[in-house]
N, C-alpha and C positions, 0 to 999 in steps of 0.2 A: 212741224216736222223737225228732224234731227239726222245731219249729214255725219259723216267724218271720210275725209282722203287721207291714206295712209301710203306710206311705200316702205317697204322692207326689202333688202338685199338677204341673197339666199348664200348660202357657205358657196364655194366654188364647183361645178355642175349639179346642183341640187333644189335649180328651181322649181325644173317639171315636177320634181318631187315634191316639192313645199307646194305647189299649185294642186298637185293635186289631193292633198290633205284639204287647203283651205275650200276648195270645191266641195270636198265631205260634208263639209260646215253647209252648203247651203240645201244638198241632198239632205238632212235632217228634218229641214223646216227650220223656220226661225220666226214666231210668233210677232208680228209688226215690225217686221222688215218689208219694204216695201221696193228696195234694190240693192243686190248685192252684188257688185263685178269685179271680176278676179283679171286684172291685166297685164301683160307680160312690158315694161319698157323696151320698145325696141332698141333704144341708144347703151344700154347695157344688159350685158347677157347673162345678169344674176337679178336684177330687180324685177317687183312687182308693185305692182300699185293697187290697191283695194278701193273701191266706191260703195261706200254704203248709205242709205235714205231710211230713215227707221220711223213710225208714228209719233215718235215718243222719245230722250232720252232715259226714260223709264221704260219704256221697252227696249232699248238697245241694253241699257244697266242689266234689267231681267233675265235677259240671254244669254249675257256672260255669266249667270249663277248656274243654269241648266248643265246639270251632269253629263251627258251625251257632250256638249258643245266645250265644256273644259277639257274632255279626254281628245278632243281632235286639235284641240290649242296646246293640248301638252303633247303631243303626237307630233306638230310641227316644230315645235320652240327648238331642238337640236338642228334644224337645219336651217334657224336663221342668224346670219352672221351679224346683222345691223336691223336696226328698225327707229327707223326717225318718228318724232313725235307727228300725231294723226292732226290734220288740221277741220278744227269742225265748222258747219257752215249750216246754213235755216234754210232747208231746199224752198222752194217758193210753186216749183210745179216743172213739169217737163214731160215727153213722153212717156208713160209707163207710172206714172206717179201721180198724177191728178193734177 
């Protein structure tokens, strides 16, 4: 498997909005994704934090080529003011994930 924890700071009151762009992303589908969670940082009131578990780094790669899934990543990109590099990680198993 194929993890990455991401967190992005949103422009100043534009989270719920970038939240609910990146929610679009998983209302599409996303072929070998296997967890996708969208979560607000309670310690600041512009961040987000992304978890995603994919089968594959080849499926995670694959899905960012999908047309549909670039227009909702170019849909969001004006409302994010910062975005820290994703830290990836080899899920091993857990709830919802085998």
């Amino acid at each position: 498997m194929y993890g990455l924890i991401g967190r992005m700071t949103a422009r100043t009151g534009q989270r719920d909005a970038l939240t609910a762009i990146l929610m679009e992303r998983v209302a599409l589908g996303m072929p070998g994704c296997l967890s996708y969670v969208v979560a607000h940082d309670p310690a600041d009131a512009d961040a987000i934090r992304v978890t995603e578990v994919w089968i594959s780094e080849a499926a995670h790669r694959d899905a960012l080529t999908d047309e549909a899934v670039k227009a909702v990543l170019r849909q969001g990109l004006p409302l994010i003011a910062t975005f820290e590099d994703a830290t990836v990680t080899t899920p091993v198993g857990g709830l919802g994930i085998g």
